[in-house]
N, C-alpha and C positions, 0 to 999 in steps of 0.2 A: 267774457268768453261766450255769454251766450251772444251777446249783440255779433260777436266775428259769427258764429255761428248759424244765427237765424237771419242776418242782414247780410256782413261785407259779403258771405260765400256767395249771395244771390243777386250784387251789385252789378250789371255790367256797363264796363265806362264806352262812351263813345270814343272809338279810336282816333279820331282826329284831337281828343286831348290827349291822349296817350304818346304823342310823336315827340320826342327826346324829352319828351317829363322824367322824371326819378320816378322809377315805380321797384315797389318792394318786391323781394328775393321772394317773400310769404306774408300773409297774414302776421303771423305769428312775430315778423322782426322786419316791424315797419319802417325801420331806420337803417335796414340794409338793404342797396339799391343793388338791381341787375345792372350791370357797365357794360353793354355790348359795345361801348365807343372805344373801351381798351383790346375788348376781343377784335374788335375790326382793325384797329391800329398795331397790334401785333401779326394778324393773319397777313397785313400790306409787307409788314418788314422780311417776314419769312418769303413773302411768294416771291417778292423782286431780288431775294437771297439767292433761292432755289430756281425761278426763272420756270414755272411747269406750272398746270393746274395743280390743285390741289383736293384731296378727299373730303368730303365731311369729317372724318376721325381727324384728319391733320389738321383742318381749319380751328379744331375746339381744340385740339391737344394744344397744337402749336400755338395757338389764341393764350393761351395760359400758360405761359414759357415765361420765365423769370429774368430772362435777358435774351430776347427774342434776337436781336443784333447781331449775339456773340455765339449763342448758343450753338453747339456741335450737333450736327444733324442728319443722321443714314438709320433708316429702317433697318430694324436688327441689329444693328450695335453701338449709338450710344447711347449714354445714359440723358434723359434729360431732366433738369433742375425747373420745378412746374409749382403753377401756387392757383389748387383747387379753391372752388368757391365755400366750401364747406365739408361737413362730417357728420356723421350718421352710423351711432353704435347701438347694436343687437343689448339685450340686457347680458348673457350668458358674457358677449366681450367686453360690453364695455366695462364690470368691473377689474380687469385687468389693466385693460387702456387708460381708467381712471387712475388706479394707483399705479402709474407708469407715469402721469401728467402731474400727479400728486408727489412721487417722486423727484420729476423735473424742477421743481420747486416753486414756478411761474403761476403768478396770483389770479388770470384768468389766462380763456380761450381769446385766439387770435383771430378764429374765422367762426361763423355762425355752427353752432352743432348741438346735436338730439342723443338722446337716449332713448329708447324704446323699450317697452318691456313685452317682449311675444315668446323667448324660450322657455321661460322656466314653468308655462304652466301644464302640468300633465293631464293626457287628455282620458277622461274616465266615467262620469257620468252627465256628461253634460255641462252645456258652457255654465249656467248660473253658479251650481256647484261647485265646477273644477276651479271655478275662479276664486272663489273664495275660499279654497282649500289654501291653493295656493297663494294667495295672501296672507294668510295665516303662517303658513310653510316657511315663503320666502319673505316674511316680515323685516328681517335684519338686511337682506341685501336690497330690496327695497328699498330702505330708511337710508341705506349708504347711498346707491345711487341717487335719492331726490337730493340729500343732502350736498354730494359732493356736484351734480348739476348745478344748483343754489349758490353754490360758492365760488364755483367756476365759471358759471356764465353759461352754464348746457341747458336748453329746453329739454325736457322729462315728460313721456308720452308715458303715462301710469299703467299697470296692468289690466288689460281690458280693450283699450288703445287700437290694437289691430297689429299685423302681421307688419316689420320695420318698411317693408319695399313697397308695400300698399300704402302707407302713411305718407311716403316720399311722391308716390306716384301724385296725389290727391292732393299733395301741399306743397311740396321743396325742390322737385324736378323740373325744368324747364328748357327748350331749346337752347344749347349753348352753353349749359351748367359742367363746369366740372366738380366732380360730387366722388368724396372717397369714402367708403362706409367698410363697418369692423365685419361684414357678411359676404361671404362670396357669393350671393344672388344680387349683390348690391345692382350691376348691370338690369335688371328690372328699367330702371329708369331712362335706358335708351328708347323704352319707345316712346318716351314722351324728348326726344331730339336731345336728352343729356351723354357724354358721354361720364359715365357713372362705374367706379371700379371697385371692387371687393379690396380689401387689403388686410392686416395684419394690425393690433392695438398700435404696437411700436411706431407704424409708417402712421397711425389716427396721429398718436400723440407729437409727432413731427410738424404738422398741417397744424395743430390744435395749439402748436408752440411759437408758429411763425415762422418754418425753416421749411427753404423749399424744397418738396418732395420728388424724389429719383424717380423715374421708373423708364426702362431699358426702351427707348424707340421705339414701339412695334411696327410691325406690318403689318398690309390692311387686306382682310381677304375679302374680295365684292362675293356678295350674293346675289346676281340678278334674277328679279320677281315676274314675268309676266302672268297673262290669264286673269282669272279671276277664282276666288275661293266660291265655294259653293257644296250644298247639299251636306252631307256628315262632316267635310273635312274642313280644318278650324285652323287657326293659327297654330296649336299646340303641332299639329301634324306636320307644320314648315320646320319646326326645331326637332322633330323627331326626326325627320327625313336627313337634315343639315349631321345632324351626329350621326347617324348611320354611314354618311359619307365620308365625317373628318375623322371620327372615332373619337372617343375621351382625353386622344392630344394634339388633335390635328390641329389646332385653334392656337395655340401653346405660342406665348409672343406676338399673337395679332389682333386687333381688333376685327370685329367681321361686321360691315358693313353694309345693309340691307341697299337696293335702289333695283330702279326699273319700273313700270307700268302696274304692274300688278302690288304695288305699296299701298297703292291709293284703296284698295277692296278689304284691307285689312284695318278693326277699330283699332284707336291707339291705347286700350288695354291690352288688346290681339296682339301689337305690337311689342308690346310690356310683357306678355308672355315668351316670345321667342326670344327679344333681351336675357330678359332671367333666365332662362333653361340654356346660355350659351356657355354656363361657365361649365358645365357638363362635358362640353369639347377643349375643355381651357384657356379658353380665351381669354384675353385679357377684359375687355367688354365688347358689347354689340351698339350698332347703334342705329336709327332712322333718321333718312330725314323730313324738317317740317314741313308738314300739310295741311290738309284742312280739315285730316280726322284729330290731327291733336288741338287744331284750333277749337275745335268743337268740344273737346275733354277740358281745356283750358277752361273756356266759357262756362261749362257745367258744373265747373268745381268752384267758380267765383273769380276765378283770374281772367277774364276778360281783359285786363290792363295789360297782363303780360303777352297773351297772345297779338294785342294793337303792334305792343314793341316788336315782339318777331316778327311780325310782318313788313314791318320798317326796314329792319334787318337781315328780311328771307335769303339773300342772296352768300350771306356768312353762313347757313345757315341749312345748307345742302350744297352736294358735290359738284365743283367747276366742271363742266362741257368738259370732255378728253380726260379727265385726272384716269392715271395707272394701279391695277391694283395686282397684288402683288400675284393673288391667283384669283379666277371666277368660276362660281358657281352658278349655274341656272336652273332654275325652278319654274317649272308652268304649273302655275296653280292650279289652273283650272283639268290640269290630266291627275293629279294629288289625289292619294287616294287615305283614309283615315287608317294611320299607324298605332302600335305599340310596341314599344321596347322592354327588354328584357330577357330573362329576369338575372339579376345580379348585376347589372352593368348598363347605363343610361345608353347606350349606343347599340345595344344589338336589336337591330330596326324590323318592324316586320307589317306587312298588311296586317290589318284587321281580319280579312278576309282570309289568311292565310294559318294565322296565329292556331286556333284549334288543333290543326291536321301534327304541326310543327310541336308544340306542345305533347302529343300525344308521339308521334315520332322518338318525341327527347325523354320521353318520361316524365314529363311536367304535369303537376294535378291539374289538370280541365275544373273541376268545380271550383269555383273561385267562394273561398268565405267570408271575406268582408271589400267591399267599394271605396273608397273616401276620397272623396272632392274636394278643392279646396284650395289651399297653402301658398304659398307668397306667388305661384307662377299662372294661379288660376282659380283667383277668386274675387276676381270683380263682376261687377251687377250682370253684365252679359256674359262668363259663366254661368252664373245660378240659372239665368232667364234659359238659358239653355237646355239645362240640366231638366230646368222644373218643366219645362217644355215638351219633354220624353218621359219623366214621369208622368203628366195630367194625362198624356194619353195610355200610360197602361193601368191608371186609376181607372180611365171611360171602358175599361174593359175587365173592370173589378180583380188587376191586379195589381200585386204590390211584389218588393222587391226579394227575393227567391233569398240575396246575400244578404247581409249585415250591410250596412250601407252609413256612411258618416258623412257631414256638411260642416265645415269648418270656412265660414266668412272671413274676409279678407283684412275688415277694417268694423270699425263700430260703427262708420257712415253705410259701410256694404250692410252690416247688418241690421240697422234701424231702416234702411231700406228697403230690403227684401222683406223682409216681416212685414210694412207698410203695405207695401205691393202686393203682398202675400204669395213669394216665390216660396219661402222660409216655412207654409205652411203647409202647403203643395209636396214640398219634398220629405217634410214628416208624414204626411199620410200614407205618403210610397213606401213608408220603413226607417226612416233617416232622422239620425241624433243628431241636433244641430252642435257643435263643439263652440270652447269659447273662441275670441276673435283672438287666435295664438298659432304659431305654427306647429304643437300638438304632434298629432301622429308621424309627420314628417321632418322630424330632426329628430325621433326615438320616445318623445314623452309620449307614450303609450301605455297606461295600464292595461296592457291586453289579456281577457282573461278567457276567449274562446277557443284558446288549444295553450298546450303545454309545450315550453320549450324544447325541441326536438323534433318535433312533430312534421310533417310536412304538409305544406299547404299551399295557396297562390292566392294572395292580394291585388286588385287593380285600383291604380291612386292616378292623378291630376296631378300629383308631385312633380319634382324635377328627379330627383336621386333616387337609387333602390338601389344600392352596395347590400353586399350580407348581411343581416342583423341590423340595418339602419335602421328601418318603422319600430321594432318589436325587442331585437336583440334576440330573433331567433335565426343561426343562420340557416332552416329550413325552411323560411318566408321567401317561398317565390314571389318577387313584385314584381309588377307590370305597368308601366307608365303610358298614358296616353290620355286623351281629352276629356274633360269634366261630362259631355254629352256621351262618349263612350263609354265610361265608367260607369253611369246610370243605366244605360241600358244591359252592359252587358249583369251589372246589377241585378237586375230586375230579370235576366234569363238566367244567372247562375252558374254560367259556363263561360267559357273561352272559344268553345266552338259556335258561339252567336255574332252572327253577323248580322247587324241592323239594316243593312246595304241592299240583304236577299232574304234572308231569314224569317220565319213568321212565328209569332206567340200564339199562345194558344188561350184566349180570355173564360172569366169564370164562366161561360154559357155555355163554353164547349165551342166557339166557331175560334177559328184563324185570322188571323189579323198580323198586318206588318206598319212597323215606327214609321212616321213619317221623321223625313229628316228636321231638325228643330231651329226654329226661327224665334230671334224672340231679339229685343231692342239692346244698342251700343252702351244706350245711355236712359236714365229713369226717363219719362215725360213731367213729368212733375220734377221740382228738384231734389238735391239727394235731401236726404235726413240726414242732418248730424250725429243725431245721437244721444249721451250722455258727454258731457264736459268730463275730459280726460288730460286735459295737457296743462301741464306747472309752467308759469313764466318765470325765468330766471330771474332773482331779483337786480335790479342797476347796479346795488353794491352788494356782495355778497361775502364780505373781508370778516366780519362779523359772525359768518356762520358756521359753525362746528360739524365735522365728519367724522365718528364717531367709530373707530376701527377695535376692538378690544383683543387685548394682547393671548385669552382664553377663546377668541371663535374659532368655532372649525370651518365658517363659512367663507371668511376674510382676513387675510393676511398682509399686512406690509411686507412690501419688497425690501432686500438687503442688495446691493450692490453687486453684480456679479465679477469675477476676480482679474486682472488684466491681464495681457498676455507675457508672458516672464522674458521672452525676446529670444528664445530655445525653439528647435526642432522640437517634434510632438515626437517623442521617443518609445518605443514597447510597446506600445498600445494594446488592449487587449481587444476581441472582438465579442461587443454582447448580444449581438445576434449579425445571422445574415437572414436578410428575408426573402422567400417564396415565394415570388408571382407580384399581383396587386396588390398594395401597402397605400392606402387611403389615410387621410389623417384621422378617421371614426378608426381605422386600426391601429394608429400611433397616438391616436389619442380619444378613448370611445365618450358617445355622447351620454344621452338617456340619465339614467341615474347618477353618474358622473358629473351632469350640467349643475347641481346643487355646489359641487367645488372649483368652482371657475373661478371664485375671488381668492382662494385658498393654494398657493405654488405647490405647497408641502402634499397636501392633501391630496390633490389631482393625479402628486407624480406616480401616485399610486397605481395607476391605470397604465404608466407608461408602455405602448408596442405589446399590450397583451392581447391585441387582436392580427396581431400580425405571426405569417406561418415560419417557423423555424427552418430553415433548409436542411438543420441536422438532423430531425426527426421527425419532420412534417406535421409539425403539432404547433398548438398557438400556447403564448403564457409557459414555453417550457425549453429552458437554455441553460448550457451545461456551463458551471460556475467553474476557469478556469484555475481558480486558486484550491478550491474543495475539490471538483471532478462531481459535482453532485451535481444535478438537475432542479430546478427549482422556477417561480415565477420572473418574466422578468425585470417588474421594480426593482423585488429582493436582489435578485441578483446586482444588480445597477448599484443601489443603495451597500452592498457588501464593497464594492471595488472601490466604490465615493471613501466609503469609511475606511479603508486600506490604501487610501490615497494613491490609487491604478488610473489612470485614464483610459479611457473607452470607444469605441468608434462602431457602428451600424453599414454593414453594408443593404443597400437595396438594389430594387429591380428598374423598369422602365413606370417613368410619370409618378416616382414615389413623391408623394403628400397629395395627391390630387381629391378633387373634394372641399369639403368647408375651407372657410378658411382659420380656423382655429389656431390661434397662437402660441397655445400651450403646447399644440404637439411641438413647437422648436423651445418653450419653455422648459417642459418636464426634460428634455435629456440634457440640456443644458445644467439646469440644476441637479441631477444625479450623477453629474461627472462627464457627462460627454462633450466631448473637444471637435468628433470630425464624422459626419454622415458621407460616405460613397458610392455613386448608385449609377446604373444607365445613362438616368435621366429625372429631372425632379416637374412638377407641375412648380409655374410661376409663383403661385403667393407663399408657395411651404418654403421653397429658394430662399425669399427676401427676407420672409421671416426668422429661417434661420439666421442668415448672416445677422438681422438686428439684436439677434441673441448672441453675440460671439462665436457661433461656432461654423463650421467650414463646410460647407456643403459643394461635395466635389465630383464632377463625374469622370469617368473613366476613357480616355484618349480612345482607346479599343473596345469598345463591349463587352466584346469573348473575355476582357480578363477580368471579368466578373467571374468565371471559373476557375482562375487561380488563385483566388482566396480561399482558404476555409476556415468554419469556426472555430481551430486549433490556433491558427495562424496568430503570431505578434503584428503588428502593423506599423510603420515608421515613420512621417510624414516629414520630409526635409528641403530645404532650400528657401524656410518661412522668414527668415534674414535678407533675403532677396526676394518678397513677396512682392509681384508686380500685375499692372491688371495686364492680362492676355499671357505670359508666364506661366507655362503648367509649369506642376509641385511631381517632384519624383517620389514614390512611396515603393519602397523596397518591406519586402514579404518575408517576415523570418519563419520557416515551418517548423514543427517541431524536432524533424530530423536532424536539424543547422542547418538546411540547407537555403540558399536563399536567392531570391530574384526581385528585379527591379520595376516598375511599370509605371505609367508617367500617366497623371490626373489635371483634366482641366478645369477650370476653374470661373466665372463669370465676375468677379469680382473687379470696381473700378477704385480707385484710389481713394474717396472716402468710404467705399464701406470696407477697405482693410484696415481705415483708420477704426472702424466700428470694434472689429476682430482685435486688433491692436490694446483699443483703450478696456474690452471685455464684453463690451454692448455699446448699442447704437448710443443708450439714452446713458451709460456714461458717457461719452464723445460728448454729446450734446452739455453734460455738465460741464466737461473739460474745457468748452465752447463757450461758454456764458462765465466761467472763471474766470478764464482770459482777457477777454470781452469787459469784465465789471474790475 
């Protein structure tokens, strides 16, 4: 490890040996080759199919079609049958994913895949610390995942490692990759030319089995680039802009599609940043295409090989002359001006320059008390260089930063880097606790101990999300999203009404002085620093190794079989909640101190929708138990009607699940009894993941008869004897009066994932599948 580390990362091959040689996927799995000879050979069959140019999103989707020939193919409705080049699980998922593949019964993985360890550790007094708390902490689930990697055939990035999407960036993403990972920032890896998608354990364990993986056509929305970036405003501020226009579901079924003139001015971490913050708008993934800023990331991180091949390749490899997109967006960089969004919601978009006045207008605290930079969308080496760039100059003017201020590095390469460089030290002087290389304060592990829950306050983070209660689990934490250079600065003023743009400090001498806007390098000059050696190789045979699950942990659980469909109408159903507005899956299924029972079914379902608002009393955690008349939490409640052997159904709002991509939220109500979720509208990965759980996630023909249900209400779901895809399902309303009405639910479901609903779960099917089959 150290020889890949201090040698191959720093090899660069001449590209005239590079032209149709085998060159590996990664370092790390030297015996699996990039095949752009099949991606080309599939992209010819579809274009002479289809007869039209074609997008970059369609050339890589399409490129990976499992029977390109045959396969059925319209943007927006069908499903295609696709066989990614790999997989890539968060620690917090992939112990689920794990015993879901361990379930399936099959003695390894099918396609190269990672584990990562960046959620579990909480962020509190610093990286050296936190890290080894958390080691200590999550000892057991640790030991499962190296062991069950080991046995399986998964490379194991150990605790320490870096943030999953920074790993991917630096080592496993490449033009042309198709890449499915257990995170929904997974898209991160579009800006290095992958088209790279968040998904659900169940859709990993698919990939990870050898069965080709579904997912519904999308459509492609262009974003055209011109101008040029410049002076405060940064990549982050193109995906701040993009969500203020599509909202948190404009995206919902498409890829979105970067091109135009103004691509080339953006680095391909810059680009890596607007990838990851797309899944914010819903999107399926983002993606670029290749240039010579990623040729130059390639080169820097050791892949030189692969970048020779892309360029052999360029022309698969960005969008055909004329290709259609389904809608366009335009963006002049160069009129962009440095945004933030907030608070509560990634899409309420706002100038910089505006924020204060607005802020103060809404009632929003102006003093801002803690900063944090950082986390899977903004914390590579030119981040920081940036960051420290605006600090060194209000160090030259003897000051430091007014808020609490946090640095959470991307990767152990980011951070043995920056310290080298001495970014890392620069931004401690300013005020700033370096955190470990984890995603920490931005998935909830936040020990926060400078206000008290309730309290009201405003955070500004470099993150992607700021839902209620995400950083903290306060929902009085206004956060405010926007770019690692603005968070420092406005850091270092303390307020919300600083603008870097006009605005002046006032330094310890007493004169005035205003930030210059901060410049600082794409890429080290020197090469990166590795680091500490972090990564487990799988062994060749791993038949031999033991995963060690005990029947008394509260951490980890084997799965039991979930029950099949009895071949009945869903009859009486009761309703255990209807919810209120936005239903995120942190509200259907919260993070934070919760992320400890991700391996545990039982234990999680604990948490089930206790963050989501009741429409019957405007309250979260508190729904009227129709068998009692009591009010109570509602697992308990759930867990009563399971035990009373009652079936139960959720109605929701619009874009319910949107957010992580979290599996347990379609786990937990599945195992408490629930049969049938009904809503507006669902964000994409909560959909899929429901259906791979058995249950029916269905929306409403009409909208409006979202107000003819109420939490009184019986519910009936009929016509599942003749369950067919594109077939809405009648659900007649029994109210408590007798009185009753009819209303008709659509449904997105294609003929194997009813077989899914049918057999109980996808990954029964899949046993039913291999039964057969053996």
């Amino acid at each position: 490890q150290h020889a890949l580390n201090s040698g191959i990362r720093r090899y660069h091959v001449a590209p005239v040996l590079c032209q149709r040689a085998k060159v590996a996927m990664s370092h790390f799995e030297p015996n699996e080759h990039i095949n752009y000879e099949k991606l080309e050979k599939n992209i010819n069959i579809v274009r002479k199919r289809l007869d039209r140019p074609l997008t970059l999103s369609e050339k890589i989707v399409y490129g990976h079609l499992d029977d390109p020939a045959k396969q059925e193919i319209e943007r927006g409705k069908t499903y295609l049958r696709l066989r990614p080049d790999r997989v890539a699980m968060q620690d917090a998922t992939a112990q689920m994913a794990m015993l879901q593949f361990i379930s399936s019964g099959l003695p390894k993985v099918a396609v190269p895949s990672t584990i990562h360890c960046d959620h579990l550790i909480e962020a509190q007094s610093g990286g050296e610390k936190d890290l080894r708390r958390a080691k200590d902490i999550n000892q057991e689930v640790y030991n499962f995942l190296a062991t069950a990697g080991a046995k399986y055939g998964v490379g194991f990035w150990k605790p320490g490692s870096g943030i999953i999407h920074q790993i991917i960036l630096e080592n496993y993403s490449y033009p042309g990759v198709m890449l499915i990972g257990t995170d929904s920032h997974t898209p991160n890896g579009g800006g290095l030319g992958g088209i790279c998608i968040g998904v659900g354990g169940a859709d990993a364990v698919d990939v990870m089995a050898g069965i080709p993986w579904e997912l519904k056509c999308p459509k492609v929305i262009g974003v055209k680039l011109t101008g040029k970036l410049s002076g405060w405003s940064s990549p982050k501020d193109v995906i701040l802009k993009v969500a203020g226009i599509l909202t948190v579901k404009g995206g919902t079924g498409a890829i979105i599609e970067y091109h135009g003139p103004g691509v080339d001015s953006i680095s391909c971490t810059g680009m890596a940043t607007i990838c990851n913050m797309g899944a914010e708008i819903g999107a399926t993934t983002s993606v670029f295409p290749y240039n010579a800023r990623m040729k130059k990331y390639l080169g820097k991180t050791g892949r030189a090989d692969i970048a020779a091949l892309a360029d052999e390749f360029q022309q698969h490899l960005v969008p055909d002359s004329g290709c259609q997109y389904d809608q366009v967006i335009e963006i002049n960089l160069s009129e962009l001006k440095p945004h933030i969004n907030g608070p509560f919601t990634p899409d309420l978009a706002h100038p910089v320059s505006d924020i204060g006045a607005v802020a103060e207008k809404e009632g929003w605290p102006v003093d801002i008390r803690v900063g944090l930079i950082g986390s899977c969308t903004n914390s590579s080496y030119e981040d920081m260089g940036r960051s420290a760039a605006v600090a060194k100059q209000a160090l030259a003017h003897g000051l430091k930063c007014k808020s609490k201020f946090t640095i959470t590095p991307g990767s152990e390469q980011i951070r043995a880097t920056i310290e080298r460089d001495g970014y890392a030290q620069i931004l401690r002087d300013v005020g700033g606790l370096v955190l470990a290389n984890a995603c920490g304060p931005c998935i909830g592990q936040w020990d926060r101990k400078d206000i008290k829950k309730g309290e009201k306050n405003t955070i500004v983070t470099s993150y992607n999300r700021n839902f209620t209660g995400r950083n903290d689990a306060n929902p009085e934490t206004h956060a405010f999203v926007t770019s690692p250079e603005i968070v420092t600065a406005l850091s270092i003023a303390g307020t919300l009404k600083f603008n870097p743009e006009t605005d002046y400090l006032t330094g310890a001498d007493g004169k005035k002085f205003k930030l210059e806007a901060p410049d600082a390098d794409e890429l080290p000059k020197l090469e990166f620093d590795p680091g500490q050696d972090t990564y487990q190789y799988p062994p060749k045979d791993g038949s031999g190794q033991h995963v060690d699950v005990s029947p008394t942990s509260q951490r980890l659980q084997l799965l039991e079989p979930f029950d099949k469909w009895d071949g009945k109408d869903l009859e009486d159903m009761l309703i255990l909640i209807k919810v209120k507005g936005k239903c995120t899956t942190d509200h259907i299924s919260a993070a934070g101190p919760w992320l400890k029972f991700r391996g545990h079914l039982d234990n999680i379902s604990n948490n089930l929708l206790i963050g989501a608002i009741n429409i019957e009393n405007g309250k979260a955690n508190s729904v009227r138990n129709a068998l009692t008349q009591e009010f109570g939490p509602v697992p308990d409640t759930a867990r009563y009607y399971k035990k009373m052997g009652v079936k139960w159904a959720v109605i929701g709002d619009e874009n319910y699940g949107e957010g992580s991509s979290r599996e347990h939220a379609a786990l937990e109500p599945r195992h408490l009894g629930g049969r049938v979720i009904i809503t507006k509208s669902f964000a994409r990965i909560h959909e899929t993941n429901l259906k791979k759980q058995g249950l029916l996630p269905l929306t409403f023909a009409d909208p409006a008869d979202y107000n003819k249900i109420h939490p009184v209400d019986k519910l009936s779901i009929v016509g599942l004897a003749d369950f067919a895809p594109g077939k809405p399902l009648k659900c007649i309303i029994k109210h408590p009066n007798g009185s009753q009405e009819t209303i008709m639910l659509n449904h997105t479901f294609n003929e194997s994932q009813i077989e899914w609903f049918q057999a109980g779960s996808a990954l029964n099917r899949m046993k039913e599948l291999q039964q057969k089959s053996s």
